[in-house]
N, C-alpha and C positions, 0 to 999 in steps of 0.2 A: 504493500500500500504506500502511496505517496504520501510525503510527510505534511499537516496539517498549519504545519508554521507558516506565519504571514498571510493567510486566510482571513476573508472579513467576517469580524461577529458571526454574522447573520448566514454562515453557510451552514454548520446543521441544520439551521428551520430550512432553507433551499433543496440540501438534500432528503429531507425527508419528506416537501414537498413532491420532488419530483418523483420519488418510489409510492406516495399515496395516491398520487393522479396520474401514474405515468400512460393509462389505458388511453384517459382524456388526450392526454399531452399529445399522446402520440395520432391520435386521429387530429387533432389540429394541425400535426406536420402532415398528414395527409389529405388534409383539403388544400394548403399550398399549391400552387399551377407547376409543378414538377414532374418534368418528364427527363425521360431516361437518357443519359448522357449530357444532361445539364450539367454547369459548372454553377457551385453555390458557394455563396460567401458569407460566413457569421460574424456579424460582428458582436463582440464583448462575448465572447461562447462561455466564460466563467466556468464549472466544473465539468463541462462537454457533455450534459445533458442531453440536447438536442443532436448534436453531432452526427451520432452512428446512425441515430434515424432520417436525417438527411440523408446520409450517405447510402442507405438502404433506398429511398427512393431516387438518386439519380442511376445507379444499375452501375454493374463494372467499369462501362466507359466516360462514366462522370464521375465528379470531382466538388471536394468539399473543404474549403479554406478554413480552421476555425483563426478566428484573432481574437488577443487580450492583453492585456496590458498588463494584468498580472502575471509574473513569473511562477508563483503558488498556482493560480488557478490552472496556467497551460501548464504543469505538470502532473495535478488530478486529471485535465481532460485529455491529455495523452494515453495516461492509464486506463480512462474509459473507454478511448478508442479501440487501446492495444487487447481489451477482453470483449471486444465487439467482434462478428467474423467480416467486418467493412472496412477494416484498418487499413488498405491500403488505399483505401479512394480517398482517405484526409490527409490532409497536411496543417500544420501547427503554426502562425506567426504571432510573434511577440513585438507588440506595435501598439501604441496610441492611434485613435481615429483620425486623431488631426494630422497625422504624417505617416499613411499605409503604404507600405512600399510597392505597392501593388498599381499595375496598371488600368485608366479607365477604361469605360465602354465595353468590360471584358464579361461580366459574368450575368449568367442568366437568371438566378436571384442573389438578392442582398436579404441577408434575415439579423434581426435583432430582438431576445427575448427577454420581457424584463429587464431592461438592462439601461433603454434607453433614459432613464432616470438618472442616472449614475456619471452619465457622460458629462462634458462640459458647456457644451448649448445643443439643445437639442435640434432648435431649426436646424442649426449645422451642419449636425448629426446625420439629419434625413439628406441633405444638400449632397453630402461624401457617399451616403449610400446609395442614391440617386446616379451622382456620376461614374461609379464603380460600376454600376450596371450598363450592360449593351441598351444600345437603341431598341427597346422591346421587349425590353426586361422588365424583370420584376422587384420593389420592394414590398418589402413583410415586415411589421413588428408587431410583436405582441407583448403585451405591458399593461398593467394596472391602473386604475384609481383607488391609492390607498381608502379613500373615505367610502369607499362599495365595494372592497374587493370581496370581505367575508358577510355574510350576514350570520346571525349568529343570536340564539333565543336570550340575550343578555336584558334588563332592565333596558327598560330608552333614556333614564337621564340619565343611568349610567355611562352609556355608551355616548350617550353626546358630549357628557362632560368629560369623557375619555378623550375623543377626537379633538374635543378644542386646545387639550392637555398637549395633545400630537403635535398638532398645528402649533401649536407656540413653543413646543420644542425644535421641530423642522425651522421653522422662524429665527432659532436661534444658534445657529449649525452654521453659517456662514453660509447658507447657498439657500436661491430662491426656493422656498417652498413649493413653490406650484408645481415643481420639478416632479412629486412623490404623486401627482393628482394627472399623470402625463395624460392618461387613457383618451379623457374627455375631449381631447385638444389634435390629437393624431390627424383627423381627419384635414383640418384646417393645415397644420404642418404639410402635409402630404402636399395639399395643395398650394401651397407657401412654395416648396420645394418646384413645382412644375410638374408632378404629377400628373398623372389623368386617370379614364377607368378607375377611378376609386372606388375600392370599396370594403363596406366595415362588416365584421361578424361578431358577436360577442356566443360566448362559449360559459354553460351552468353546470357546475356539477354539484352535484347533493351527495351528501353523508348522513348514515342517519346510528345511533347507538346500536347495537356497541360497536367503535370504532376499533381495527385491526390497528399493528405496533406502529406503522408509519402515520398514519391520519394522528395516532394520539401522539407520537414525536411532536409533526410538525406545529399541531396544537401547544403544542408545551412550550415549543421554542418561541414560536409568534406568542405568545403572551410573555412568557420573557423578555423580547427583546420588547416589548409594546410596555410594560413596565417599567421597565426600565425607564423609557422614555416620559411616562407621565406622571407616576407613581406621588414625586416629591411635587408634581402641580397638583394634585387636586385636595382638596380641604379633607380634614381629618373623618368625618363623615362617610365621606363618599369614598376613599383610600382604604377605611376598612372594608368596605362593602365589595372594592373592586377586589380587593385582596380576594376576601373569603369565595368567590366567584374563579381565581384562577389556582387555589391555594390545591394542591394535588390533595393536601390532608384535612381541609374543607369538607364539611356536610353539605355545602351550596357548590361545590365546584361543577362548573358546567359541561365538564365532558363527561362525568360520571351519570351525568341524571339519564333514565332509562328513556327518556322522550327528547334527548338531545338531537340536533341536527346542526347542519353547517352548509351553507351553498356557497361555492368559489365563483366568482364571475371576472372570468377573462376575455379581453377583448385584443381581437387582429385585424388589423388595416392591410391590406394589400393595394399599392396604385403600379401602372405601366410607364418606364418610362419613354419619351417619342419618339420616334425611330425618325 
């Protein structure tokens, strides 16, 4: 296994995401406009999730670029590759967006998953992945709005007063908040970028008790890292409440209760660029 050093926070909650929805996940790489012998391109591929399943739909004669910035991340997603049976249709670069060594016009999709949030401007973002693609190509990302990604049977002023918690910690992070809300905004970027053919799909998956070991990982983790962040904002009231609500040793804890549910709502833009 590759070594977990210089890893952000937030990749256990990521990977256990990706093994609790990996069915979903992967039928979302599967409505992508990919046909066999394409050349695709990831941008920010982080632990190479997505990767083999690209690489599965372009067929032996296509080809799958993953790029990231981190040197931790392209060393997990190598190893994800190297235990895929598609390992040789990928190749690995280690590159910021802003300076890909890679030539335009060249590939027949550009894909970004979750990821676009992270970047340094997002219009940008779509701008480079735009130009990366052939005259008739395709971009793809798919990415969240924190404030709807989960729904979740929690109290409502709980959970409002939680989000607001969010948002004035995001606020205070040095980087535009809006950044974490990207989802709602994709469409208009796309078309910012010179886009055309646009178009949006949003993707539901439901959970319902009792949850299998990866749904309750990734539970565990997102309320962790989500606590973390609001925990010391909210009034002492409502701090014990949220507590007892994620506390694993909790009588209220919400993934234990026998009528628990969860619906994940993801969303994918795909536009053409002009030939």
């Amino acid at each position: 296994m590759p070594s977990t050093e210089n890893l952000p926070s937030y990749e256990p909650m990521m990977a256990a995401y990706h093994s609790a929805f990996a069915a979903e996940l992967r039928a979302m790489i599967d409505w992508l406009p990919i046909r066999e012998g394409d050349r695709v391109l990831e941008i920010a591929c982080g632990d190479g999730a997505y990767t083999p399943w690209l690489a599965a739909r372009v067929g032996p004669k296509g080809a799958v670029t993953a790029v990231d910035i981190s040197p931790a991340y392209l060393r997990v997603a190598r190893a994800a590759s190297i235990r895929s049976n598609v390992a040789a249709r990928i190749g690995h670069v280690a590159a910021p967006i802003e300076s890909l060594p890679l030539p335009h016009d060249t590939f027949d999709l550009v894909w970004c998953a979750q990821s676009l949030y992270s970047l340094p401007d997002q219009a940008e973002a779509i701008r480079t992945m735009a130009a990366h693609a052939r005259p008739g190509g395709t971009v793809a990302v798919f990415d969240n709005d924190t404030l709807h990604q989960l729904l979740l049977p929690w109290p409502v002023d709980i959970e409002l007063a939680v989000r607001r918690a969010e948002f004035e910690a995001f606020s205070e992070e040095g980087k535009d908040p809006n950044t974490y809300y990207v989802s709602r905004n994709l469409i208009g970027l796309f078309h910012t970028a010179g886009l055309t053919t646009i178009q949006s799909r949003s993707f539901a998956t439901t959970r319902q008790a009792p949850l299998g070991v990866s749904e309750r990982a990734f539970l565990t983790a997102y309320f962790d890292n989500l606590s973390d962040r609001v925990k010391d904002r909210l009034d002492p009231k409502t701090r014990d409440q949220w507590i007892e609500l994620i506390d694993p040793k909790s009588n209220r804890n919400m993934i234990d209760r026998a009528d628990f549910s969860l619906t994940c709502l993801d969303h994918v833009v795909i536009g053409v660029k002009a030939s």
